[in-house]
DOMI-676455 format. One line per field, with one value per residue: residue number from 1; x, y, z of N, C-alpha, C, O in turn. Coordinates in steps of 0.05 Angstrom, whole numbers, plus 5000, padded with zeros to 4 digits. Layout:
num <- [NUM	...]
nX <- [X	...]
nY <- [Y	...]
nZ <- [Z	...]
caX <- [X	...]
caY <- [Y	...]
caZ <- [Z	...]
cX <- [X	...]
cY <- [Y	...]
cZ <- [Z	...]
oX <- [X	...]
oY <- [Y	...]
oZ <- [Z	...]
This chain:
num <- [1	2	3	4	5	6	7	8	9	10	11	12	13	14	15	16	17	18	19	20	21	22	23	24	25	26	27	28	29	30	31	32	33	34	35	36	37	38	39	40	41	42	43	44	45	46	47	48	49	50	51	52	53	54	55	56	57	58	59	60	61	62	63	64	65	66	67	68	69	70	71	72	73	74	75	76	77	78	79	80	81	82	83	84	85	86	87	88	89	90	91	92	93	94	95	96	97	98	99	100	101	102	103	104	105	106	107	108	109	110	111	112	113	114	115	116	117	118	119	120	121	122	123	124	125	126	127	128	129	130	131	132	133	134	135	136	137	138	139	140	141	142	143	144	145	146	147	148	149	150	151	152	153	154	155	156	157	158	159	160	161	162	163	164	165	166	167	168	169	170	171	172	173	174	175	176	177	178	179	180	181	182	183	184	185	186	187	188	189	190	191	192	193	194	195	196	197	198	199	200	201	202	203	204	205	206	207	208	209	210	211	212	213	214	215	216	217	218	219	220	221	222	223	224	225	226	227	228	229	230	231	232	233]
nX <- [3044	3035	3062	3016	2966	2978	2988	2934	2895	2925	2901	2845	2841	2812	2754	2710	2736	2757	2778	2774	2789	2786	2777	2788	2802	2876	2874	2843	2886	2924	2895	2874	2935	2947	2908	2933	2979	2971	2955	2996	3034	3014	2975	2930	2924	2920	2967	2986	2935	2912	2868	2868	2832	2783	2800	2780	2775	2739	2748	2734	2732	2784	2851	2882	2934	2975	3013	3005	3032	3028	2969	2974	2994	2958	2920	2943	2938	2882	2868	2877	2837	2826	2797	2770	2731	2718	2690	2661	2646	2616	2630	2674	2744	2781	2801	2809	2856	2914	2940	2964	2960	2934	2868	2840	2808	2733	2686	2633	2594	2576	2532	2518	2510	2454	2423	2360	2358	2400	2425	2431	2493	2545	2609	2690	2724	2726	2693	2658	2629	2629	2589	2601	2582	2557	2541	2564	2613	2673	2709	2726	2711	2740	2750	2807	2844	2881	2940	2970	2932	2878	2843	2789	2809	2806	2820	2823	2809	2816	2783	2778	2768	2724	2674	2659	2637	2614	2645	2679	2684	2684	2627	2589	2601	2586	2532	2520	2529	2480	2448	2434	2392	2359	2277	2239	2212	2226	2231	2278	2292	2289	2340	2392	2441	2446	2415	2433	2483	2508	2516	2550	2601	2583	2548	2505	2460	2390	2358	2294	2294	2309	2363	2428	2476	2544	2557	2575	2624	2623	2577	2530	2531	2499	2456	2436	2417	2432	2399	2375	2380	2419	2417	2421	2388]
nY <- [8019	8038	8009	7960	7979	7988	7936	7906	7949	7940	7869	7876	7905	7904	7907	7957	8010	8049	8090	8097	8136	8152	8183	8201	8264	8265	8230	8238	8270	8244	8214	8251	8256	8208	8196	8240	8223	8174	8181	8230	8186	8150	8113	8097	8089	8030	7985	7986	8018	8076	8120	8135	8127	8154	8177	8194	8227	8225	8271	8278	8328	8340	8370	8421	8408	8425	8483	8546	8528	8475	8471	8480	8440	8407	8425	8418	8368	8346	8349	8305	8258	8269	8283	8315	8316	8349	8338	8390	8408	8465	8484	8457	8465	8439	8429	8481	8504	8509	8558	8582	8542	8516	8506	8455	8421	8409	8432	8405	8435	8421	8423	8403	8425	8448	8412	8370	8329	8319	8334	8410	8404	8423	8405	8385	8363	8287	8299	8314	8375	8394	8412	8442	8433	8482	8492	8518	8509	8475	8461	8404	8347	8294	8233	8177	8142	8087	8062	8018	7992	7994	8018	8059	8127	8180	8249	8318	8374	8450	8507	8543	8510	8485	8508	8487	8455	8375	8366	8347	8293	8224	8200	8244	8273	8242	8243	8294	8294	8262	8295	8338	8371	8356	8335	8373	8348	8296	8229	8195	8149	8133	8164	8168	8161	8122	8129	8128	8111	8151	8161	8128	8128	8178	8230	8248	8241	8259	8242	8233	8194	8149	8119	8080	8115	8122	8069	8025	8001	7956	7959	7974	7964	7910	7937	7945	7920	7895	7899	7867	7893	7921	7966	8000	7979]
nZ <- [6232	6182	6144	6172	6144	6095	6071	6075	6043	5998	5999	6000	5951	5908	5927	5941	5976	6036	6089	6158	6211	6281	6343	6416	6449	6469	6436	6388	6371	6357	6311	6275	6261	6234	6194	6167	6153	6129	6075	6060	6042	6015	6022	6024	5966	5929	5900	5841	5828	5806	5833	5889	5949	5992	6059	6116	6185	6246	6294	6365	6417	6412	6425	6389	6341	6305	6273	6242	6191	6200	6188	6128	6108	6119	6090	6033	6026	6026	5975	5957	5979	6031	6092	6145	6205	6259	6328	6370	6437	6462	6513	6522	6535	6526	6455	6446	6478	6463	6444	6402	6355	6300	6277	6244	6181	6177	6227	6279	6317	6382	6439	6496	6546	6537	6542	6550	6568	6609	6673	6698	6720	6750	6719	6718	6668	6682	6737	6794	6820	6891	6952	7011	7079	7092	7047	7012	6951	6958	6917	6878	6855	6827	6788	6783	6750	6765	6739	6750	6791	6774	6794	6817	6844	6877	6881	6901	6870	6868	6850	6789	6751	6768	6746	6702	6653	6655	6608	6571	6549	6538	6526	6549	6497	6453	6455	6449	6394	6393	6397	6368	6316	6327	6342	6383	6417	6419	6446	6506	6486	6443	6418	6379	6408	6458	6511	6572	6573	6579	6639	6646	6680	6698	6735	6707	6675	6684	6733	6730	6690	6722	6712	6739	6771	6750	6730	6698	6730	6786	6834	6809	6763	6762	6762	6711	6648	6577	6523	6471	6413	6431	6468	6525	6591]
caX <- [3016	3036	3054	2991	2948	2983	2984	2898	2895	2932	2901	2837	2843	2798	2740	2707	2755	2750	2794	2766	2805	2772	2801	2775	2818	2900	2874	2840	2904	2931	2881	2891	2963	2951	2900	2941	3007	2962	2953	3015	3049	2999	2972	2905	2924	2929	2989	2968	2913	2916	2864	2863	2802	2772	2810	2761	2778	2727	2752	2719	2744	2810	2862	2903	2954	2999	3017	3004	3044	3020	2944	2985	3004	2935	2908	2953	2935	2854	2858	2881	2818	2829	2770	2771	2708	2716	2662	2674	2632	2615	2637	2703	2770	2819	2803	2823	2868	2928	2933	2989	2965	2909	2844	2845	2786	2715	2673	2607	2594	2545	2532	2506	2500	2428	2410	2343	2362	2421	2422	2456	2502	2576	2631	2705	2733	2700	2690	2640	2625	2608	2592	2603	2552	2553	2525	2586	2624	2691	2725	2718	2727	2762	2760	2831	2848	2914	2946	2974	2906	2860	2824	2782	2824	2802	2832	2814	2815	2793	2797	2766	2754	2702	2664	2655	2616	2633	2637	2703	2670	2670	2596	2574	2606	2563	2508	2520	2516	2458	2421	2433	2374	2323	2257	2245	2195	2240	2241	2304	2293	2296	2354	2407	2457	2433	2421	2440	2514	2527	2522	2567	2622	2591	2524	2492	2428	2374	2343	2276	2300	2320	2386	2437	2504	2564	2544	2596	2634	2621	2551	2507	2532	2480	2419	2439	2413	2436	2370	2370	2379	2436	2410	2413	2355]
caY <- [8024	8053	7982	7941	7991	7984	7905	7904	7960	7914	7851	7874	7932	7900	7921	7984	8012	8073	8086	8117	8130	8168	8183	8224	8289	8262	8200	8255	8288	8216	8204	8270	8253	8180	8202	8249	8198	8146	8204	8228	8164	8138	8088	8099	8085	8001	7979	7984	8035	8108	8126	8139	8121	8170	8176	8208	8227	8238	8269	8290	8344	8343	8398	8436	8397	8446	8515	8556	8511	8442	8465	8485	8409	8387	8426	8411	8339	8348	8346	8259	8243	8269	8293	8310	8335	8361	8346	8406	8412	8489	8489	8439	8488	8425	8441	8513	8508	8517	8588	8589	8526	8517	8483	8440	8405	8428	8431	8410	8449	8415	8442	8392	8448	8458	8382	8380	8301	8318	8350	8432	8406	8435	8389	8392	8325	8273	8302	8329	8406	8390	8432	8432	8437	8508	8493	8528	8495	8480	8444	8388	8316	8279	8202	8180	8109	8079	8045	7988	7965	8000	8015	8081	8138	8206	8276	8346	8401	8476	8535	8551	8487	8481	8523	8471	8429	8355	8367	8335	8261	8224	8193	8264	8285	8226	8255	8329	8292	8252	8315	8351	8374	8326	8347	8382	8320	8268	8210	8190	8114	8149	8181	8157	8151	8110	8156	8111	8104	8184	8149	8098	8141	8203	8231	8263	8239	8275	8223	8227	8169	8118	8106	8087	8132	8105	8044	8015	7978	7963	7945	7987	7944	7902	7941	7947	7903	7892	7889	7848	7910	7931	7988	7982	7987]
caZ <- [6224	6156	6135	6163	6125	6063	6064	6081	6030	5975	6005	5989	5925	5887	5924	5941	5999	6054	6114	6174	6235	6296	6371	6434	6451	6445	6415	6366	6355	6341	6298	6258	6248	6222	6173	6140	6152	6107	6048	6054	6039	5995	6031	6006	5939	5921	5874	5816	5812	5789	5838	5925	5961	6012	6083	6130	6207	6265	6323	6387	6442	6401	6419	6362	6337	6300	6278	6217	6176	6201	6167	6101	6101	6118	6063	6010	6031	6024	5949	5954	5989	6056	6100	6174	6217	6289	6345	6392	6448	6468	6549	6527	6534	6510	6427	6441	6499	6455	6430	6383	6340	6286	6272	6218	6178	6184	6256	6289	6344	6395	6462	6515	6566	6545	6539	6569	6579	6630	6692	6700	6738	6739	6727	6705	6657	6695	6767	6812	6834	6917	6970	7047	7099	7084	7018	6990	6932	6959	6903	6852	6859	6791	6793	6759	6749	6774	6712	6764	6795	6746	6811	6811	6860	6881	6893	6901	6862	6878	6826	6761	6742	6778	6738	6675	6654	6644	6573	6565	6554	6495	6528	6534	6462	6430	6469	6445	6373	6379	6408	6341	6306	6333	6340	6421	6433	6418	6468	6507	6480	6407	6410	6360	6425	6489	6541	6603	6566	6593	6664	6654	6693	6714	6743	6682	6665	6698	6761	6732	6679	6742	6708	6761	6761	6749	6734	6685	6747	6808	6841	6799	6738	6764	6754	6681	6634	6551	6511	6443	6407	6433	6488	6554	6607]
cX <- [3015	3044	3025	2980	2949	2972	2956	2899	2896	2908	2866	2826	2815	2758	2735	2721	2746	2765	2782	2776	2788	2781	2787	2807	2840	2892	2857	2857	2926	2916	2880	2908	2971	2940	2912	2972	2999	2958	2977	3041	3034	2984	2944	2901	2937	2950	2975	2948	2924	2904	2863	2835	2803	2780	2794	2774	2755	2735	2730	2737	2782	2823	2880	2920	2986	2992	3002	3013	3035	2989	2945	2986	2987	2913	2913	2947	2906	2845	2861	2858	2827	2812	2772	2745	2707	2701	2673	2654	2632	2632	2670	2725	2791	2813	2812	2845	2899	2934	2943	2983	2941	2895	2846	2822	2768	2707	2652	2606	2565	2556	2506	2496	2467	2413	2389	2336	2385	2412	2438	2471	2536	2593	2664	2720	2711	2694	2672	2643	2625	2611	2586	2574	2540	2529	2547	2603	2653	2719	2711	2729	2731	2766	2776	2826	2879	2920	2957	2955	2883	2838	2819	2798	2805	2811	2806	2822	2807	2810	2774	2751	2730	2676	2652	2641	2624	2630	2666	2706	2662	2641	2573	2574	2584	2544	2499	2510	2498	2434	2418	2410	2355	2296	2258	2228	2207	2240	2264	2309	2295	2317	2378	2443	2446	2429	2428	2473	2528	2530	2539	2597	2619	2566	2503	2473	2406	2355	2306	2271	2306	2347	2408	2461	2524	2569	2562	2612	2623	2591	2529	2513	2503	2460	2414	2434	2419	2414	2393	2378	2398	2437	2410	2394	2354]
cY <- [8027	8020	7965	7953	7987	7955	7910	7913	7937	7890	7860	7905	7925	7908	7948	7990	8047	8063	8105	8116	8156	8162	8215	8241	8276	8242	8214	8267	8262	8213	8220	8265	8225	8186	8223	8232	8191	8164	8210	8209	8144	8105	8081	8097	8054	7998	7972	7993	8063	8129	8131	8142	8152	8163	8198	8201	8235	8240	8290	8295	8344	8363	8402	8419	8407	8470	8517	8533	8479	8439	8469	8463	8397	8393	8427	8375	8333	8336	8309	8248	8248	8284	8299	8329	8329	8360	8376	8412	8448	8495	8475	8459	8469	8437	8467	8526	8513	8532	8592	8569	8528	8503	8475	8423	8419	8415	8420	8411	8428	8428	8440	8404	8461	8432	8379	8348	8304	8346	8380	8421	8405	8413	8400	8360	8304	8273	8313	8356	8390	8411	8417	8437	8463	8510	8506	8510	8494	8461	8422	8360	8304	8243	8200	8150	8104	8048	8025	7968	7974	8000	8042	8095	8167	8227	8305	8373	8421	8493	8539	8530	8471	8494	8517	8443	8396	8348	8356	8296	8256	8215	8215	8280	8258	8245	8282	8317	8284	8277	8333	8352	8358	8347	8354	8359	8293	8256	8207	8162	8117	8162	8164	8147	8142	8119	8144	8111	8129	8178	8127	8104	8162	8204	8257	8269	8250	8246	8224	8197	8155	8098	8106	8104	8123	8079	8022	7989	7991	7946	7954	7971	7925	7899	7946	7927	7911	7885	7878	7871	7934	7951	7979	7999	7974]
cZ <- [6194	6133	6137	6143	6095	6060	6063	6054	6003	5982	5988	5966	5904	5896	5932	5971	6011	6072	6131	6201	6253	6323	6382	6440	6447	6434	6388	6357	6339	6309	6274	6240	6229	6200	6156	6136	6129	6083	6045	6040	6023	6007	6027	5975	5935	5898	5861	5810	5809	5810	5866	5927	5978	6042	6107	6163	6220	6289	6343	6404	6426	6405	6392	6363	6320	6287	6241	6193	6177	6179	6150	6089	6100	6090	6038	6012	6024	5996	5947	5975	6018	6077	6140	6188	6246	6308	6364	6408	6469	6489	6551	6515	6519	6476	6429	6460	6486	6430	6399	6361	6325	6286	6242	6207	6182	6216	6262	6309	6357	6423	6484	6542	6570	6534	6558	6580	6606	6655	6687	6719	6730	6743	6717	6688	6670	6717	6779	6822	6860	6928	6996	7067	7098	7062	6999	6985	6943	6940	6875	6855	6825	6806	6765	6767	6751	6751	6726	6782	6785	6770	6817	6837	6865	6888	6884	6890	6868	6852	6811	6750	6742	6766	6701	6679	6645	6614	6560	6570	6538	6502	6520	6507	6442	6436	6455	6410	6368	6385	6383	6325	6304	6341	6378	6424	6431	6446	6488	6491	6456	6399	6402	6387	6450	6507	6561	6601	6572	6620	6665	6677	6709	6727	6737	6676	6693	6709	6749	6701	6697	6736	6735	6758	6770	6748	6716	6695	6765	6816	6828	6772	6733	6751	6727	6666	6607	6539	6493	6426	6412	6469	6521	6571	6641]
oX <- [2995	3033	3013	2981	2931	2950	2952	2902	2879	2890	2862	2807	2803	2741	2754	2717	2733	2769	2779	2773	2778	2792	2780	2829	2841	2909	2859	2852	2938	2928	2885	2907	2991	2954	2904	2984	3013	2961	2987	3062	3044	2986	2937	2881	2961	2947	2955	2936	2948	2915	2839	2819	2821	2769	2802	2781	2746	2733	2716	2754	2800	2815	2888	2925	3009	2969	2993	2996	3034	2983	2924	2982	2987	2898	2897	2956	2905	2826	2846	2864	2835	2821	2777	2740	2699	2693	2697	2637	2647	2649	2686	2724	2810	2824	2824	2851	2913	2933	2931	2999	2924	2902	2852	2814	2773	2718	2641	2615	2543	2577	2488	2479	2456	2393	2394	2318	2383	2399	2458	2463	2548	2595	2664	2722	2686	2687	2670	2665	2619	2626	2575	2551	2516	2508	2546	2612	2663	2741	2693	2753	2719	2779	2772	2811	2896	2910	2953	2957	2864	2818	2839	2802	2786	2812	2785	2837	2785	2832	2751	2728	2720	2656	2641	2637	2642	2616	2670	2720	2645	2625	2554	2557	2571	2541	2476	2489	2488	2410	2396	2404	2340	2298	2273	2237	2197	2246	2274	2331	2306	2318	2384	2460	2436	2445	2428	2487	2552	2549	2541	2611	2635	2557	2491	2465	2411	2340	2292	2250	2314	2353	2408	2466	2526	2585	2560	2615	2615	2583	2507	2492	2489	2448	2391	2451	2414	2406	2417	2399	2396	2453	2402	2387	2334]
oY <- [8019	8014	7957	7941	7984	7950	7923	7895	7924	7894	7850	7921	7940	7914	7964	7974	8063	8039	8127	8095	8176	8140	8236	8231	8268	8234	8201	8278	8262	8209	8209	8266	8220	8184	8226	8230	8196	8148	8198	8218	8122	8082	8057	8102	8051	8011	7957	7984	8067	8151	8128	8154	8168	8144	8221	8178	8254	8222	8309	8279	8352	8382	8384	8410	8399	8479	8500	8523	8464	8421	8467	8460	8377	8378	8433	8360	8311	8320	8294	8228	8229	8307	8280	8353	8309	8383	8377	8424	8451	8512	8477	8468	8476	8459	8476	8549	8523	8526	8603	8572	8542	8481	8488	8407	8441	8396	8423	8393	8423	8438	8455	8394	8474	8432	8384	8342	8286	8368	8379	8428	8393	8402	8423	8339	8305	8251	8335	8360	8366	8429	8396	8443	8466	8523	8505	8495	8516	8453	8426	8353	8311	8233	8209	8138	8117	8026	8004	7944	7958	7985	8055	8079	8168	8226	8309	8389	8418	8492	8538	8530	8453	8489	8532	8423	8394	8331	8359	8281	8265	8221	8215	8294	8261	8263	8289	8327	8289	8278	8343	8329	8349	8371	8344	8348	8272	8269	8229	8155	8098	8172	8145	8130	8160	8114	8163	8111	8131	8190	8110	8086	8170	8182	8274	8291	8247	8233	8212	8185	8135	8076	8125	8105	8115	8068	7999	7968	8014	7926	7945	7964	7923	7882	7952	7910	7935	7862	7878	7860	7956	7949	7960	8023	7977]
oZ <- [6182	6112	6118	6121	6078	6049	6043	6037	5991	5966	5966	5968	5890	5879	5931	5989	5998	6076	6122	6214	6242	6329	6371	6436	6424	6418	6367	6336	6317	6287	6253	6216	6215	6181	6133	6114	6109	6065	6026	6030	6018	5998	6029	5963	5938	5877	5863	5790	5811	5812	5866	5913	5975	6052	6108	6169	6209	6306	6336	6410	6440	6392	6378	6385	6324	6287	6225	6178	6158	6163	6139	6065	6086	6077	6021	5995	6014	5991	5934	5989	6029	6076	6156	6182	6255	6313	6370	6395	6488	6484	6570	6492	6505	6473	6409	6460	6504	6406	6379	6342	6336	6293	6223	6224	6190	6226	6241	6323	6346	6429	6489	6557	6588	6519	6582	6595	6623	6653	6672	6741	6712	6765	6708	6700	6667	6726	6766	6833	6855	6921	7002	7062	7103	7061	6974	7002	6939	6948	6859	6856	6805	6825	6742	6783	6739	6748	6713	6787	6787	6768	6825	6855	6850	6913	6871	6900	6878	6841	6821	6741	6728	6778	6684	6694	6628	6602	6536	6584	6522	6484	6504	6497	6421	6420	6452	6399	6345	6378	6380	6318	6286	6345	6394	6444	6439	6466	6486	6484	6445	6377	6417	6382	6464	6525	6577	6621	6572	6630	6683	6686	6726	6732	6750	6671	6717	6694	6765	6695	6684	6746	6751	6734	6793	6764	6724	6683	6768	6805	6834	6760	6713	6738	6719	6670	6604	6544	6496	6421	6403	6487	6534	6569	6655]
């Protein structure tokens, strides 16, 4: 990696340059570690100039990546153009799930839990609360994907987990950012992230939009159409 970058870098120095690397939870702690790689190693600086461009990271749901000492390294690294900003969504435990290590970079907290576009409804990653005929909650369903037929799977969890919200989703982490200081009458068709694109996997959006859920693959793909404009409807 630390080569392509350089070559581009060189290839084109002459004009105005920026590197921005960005990655959901470990592909945020990846993403972390590359942007201060490319500083550390100068790879933000073209042969033959004096000065380093600006290396900016955005990660979302990211956990800690190291200790006391790892954010010593990140902040002796800050001063060569090096920038990192944190989505963290309120209800998501991975960013703080490991005790012993530090936060690094600054934060923006959002906190899709009181999105008055999505349903309350409890999830854990990307799975379902249900309940039995009882009506009591006995568990949590989690769709995984089987990396040899990439064909959706299901199991059952019961515990704690059950007790979160699916806030561990880079769809709903856009979501948490586009909901950021918008006005309370904002539209959904106005909002700087697509609202139908938080259903593309789970069953989010609140049923009085007619988006279908889970709609990404499968037969509900269908009822999805690509406007001109990018959005879908």
């Amino acid at each position: 990696v630390r080569t392509a970058v350089k070559k581009l870098v060189n290839k084109y120095k002459h004009e105005e340059l920026s590197i921005t690397v960005t990655g959901f939870s470990l592909g945020g702690a990846l993403a972390t570690l590359t942007a201060m790689d490319i500083v550390a190693n100068g790879c933000n600086n073209p042969t033959g100039s004096k000065a380093p461009f600006m290396v900016t990271a955005f990660v979302f749901g990211c956990p800690r990546v190291g200790n006391d000492g790892f954010k010593q390294l990140f902040d002796s690294l800050r001063g060569d153009n090096l920038r990192l900003l944190r989505m963290k969504n309120k209800m998501d435990f991975v960013p703080v799930i490991l005790l012993s290590y530090t936060d690094v970079g600054n934060v923006l907290n959002v906190n899709t839990s009181v999105s008055k576009y999505l349903k309350e409804k409890f999830f854990g990653f990307t799975g379902y609360a249900f309940r039995d005929g009882n009506g009591d909650e006995v568990g949590i369903d989690i769709s995984l994907v089987n990396e040899d037929d990439h064909e959706a799977q299901e199991i059952i969890i019961s515990g704690w987990i059950n007790n979160l919200y699916s806030c561990h989703n880079m769809d709903v982490y856009m979501h948490g950012v586009a909901i950021e200081n918008i006005a309370e009458d904002t539209p959904a068709d106005e909002l700087d992230y697509d609202l139908p694109l938080v259903n593309k996997h789970l069953d989010r959006v609140k049923d009085d939009y007619k988006f279908p859920t889970e709609w990404w693959v499968g037969e509900n793909r269908k009822k999805m159409e690509q406007m001109d404009n990018g959005r879908w409807r």
